[in-house]
C-alpha positions as CSV (number, residue, x, y, z in Angstrom):
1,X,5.6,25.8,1.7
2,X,2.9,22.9,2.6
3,X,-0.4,22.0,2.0
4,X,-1.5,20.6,5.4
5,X,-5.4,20.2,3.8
6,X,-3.6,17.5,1.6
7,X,-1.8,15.9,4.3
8,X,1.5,16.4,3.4
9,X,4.3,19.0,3.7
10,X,5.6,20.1,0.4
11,X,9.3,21.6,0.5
12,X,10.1,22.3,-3.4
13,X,7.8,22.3,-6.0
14,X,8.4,23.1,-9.8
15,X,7.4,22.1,-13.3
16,X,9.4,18.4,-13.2
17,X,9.4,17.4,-9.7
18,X,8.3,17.8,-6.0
19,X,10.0,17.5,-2.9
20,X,7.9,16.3,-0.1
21,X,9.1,16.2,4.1
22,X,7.4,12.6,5.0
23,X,6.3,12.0,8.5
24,X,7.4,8.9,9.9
25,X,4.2,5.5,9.9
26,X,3.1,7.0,6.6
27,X,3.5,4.5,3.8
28,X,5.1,6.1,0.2
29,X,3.1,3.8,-1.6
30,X,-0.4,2.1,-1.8
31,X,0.3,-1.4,0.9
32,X,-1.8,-4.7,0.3
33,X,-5.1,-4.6,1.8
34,X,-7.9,-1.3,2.1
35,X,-6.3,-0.4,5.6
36,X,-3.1,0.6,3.5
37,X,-4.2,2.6,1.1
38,X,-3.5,6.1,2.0
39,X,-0.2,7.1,1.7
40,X,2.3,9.8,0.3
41,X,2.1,9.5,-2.8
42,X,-1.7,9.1,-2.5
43,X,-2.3,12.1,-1.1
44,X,0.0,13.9,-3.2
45,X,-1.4,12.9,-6.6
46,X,-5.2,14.1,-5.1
47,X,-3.8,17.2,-5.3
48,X,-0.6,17.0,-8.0
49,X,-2.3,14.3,-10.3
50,X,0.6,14.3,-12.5
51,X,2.9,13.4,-9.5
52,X,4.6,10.1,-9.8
53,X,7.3,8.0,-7.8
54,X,11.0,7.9,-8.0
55,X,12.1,6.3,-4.8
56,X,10.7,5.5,-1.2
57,X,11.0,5.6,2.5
58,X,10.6,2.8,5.0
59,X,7.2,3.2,6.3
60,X,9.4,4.1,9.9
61,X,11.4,6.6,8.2
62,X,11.1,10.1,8.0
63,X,12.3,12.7,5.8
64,X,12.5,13.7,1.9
65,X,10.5,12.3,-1.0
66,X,11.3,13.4,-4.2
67,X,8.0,13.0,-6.8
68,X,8.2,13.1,-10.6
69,X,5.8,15.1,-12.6
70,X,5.1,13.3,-15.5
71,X,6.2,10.3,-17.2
72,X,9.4,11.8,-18.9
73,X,10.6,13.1,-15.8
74,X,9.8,10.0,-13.4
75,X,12.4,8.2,-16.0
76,X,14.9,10.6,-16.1
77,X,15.0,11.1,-11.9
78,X,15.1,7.2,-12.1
79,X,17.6,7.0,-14.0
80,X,19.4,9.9,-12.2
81,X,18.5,7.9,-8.7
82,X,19.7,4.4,-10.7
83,X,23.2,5.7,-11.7
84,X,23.7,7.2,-8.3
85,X,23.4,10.8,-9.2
86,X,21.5,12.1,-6.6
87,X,23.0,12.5,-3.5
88,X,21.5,11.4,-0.4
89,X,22.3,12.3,3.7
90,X,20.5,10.5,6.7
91,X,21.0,11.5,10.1
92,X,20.1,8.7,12.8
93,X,20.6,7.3,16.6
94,X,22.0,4.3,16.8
95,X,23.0,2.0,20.1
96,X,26.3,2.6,21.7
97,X,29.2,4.5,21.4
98,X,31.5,4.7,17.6
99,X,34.4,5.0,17.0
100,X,34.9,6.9,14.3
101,X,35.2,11.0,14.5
102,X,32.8,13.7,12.7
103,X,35.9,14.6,10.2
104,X,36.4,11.0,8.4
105,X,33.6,8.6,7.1
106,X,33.7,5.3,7.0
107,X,32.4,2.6,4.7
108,X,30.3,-0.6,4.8
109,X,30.1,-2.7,2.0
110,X,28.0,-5.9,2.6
111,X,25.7,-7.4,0.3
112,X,22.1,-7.0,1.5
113,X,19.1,-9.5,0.2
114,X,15.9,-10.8,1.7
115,X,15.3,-12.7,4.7
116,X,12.6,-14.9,2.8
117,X,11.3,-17.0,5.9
118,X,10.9,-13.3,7.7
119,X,10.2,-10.9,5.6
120,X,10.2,-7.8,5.0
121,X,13.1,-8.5,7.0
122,X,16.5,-8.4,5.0
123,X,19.7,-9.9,6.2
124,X,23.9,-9.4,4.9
125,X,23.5,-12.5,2.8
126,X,27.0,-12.8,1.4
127,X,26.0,-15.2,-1.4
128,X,22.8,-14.0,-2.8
129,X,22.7,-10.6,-1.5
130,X,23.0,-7.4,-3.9
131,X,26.4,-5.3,-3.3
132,X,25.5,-2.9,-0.8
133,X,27.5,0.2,-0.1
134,X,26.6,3.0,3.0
135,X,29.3,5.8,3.9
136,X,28.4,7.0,7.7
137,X,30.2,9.4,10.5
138,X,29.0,10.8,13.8
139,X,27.6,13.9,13.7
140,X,27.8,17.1,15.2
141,X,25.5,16.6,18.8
142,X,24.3,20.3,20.1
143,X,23.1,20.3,23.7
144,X,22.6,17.1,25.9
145,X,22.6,13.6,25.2
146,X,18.8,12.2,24.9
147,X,19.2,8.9,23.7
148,X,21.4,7.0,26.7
149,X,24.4,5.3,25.8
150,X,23.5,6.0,21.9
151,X,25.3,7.6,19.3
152,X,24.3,10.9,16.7
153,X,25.4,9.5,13.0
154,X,25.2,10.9,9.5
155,X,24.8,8.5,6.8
156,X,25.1,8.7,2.6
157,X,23.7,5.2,1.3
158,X,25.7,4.4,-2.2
159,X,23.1,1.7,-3.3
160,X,19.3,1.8,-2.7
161,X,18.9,-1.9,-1.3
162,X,15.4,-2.3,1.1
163,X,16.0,-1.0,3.9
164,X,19.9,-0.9,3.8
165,X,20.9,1.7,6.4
166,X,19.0,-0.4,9.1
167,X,20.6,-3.9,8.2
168,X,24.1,-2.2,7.7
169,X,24.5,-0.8,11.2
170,X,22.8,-3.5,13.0
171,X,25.3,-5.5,10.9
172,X,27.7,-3.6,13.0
173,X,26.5,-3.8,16.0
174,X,25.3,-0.1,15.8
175,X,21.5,-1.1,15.2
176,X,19.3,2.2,14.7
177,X,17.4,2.9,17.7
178,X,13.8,2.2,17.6
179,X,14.1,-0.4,14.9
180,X,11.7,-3.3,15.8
181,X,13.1,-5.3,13.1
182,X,16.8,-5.0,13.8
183,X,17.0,-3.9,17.4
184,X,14.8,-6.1,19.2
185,X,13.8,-3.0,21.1
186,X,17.2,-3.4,23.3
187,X,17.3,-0.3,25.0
188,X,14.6,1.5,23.0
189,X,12.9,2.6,26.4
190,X,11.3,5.5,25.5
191,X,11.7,5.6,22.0
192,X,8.8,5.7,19.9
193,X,9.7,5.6,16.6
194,X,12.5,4.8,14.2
195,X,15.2,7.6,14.5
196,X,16.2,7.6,11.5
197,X,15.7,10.9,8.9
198,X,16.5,11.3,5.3
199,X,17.7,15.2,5.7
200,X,19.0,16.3,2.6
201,X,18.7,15.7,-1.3
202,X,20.9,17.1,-3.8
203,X,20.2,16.2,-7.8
204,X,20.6,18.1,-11.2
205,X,17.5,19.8,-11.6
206,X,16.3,17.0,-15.3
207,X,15.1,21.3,-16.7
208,X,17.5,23.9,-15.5
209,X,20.7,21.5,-15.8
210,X,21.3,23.3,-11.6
211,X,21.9,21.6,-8.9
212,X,19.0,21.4,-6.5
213,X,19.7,21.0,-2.8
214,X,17.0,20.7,-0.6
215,X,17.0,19.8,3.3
216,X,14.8,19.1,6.1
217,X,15.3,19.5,9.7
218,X,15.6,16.2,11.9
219,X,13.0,15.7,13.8
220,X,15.0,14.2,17.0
């Protein structure tokens, strides 16, 4: 389902919520100035006008949006989203070769908090940084390698810190490829955007008390 005159692609729709597929350089959300005002949720609400925001992307990343419709929805999916209730799967490329297996994840927990001189730039700040928590594995690679010496990883963040995923595997030396930010474009050579793709969402439906699973197919 889509509704490409609205500029978006629509994957779920129902009474309390929406699930959009976002295209990666698309803000979620109004940005500061009149060359940053169309967005996701923008277009979605010209449409949807009861449609309202529950989380975001990274301007970079692609993948699912879930939308509220209404006000007593949006709080419930927040909460849902606050108390880590929804579960949510990113697959990515990052630089050079893990070492971990597709069977087993592994965890990072390091506090993540602005990099206030550089922003939006965040950094592991192990004194004022929020606890931050990202589970990751390589994934399953199907045909040949496209990337160079880079490496096909799943990842399930735990927390919802700004832009958590990309500071935790740089942190690792495992930067996302096509991260401006956090790879200084090492190796990016023919990479073009951030490969990084929120694929899958799975909640309790806030109505039908069901679990709702919906996924979108990575773009890289």
């Amino acid at each position: 389902m889509s509704h490409a005159s609205g500029g978006f692609a629509l994957l779920h729709e129902d009474a309390a919520l929406l699930v959009l597929d976002k295209p990666p350089g698309l803000l979620c959300v109004p940005g500061r100035g009149t060359d940053k005002q169309d967005c996701l949720s923008a277009r979605v609400q010209a449409v949807y006008p009861d449609a309202r925001i529950v989380h975001r992307l990274d301007m970079a990343t692609s993948g699912l949006v879930l939308m509220a419709r209404g006000p007593n929805h949006q709080r419930w999916l927040s909460a849902a989203f606050e108390a880590r209730d929804v579960g949510k799967r990113y697959v990515a490329w990052v630089a050079g070769a893990v070492n971990c297996g597709a069977e087993e994840w592994s965890t990072i927990n390091l506090p993540v908090g602005a990099d206030w001189p550089n922003r939006p730039r965040q950094i592991v700040d192990q004194i004022n940084g929020k606890p931050s928590t990202t589970r990751w594995r390589q994934a399953p690679l199907a045909g040949q390698h496209p990337y160079g010496l880079s490496s096909r990883i799943e990842l399930e963040p735990l927390t919802g810190r700004t832009h958590q995923l990309r500071v935790h595997m740089a942190a690792i030396g495992h930067p996302i490829r096509g991260d401006a930010l956090y790879a200084g474009g090492d190796g990016d050579t023919g990479v073009d955007r951030l490969l990084l793709h929120a694929t899958s969402l799975t909640l309790k439906h806030p109505v039908s008390g069901l679990t709702l699973h919906v996924e979108s197919t990575v773009p890289f």
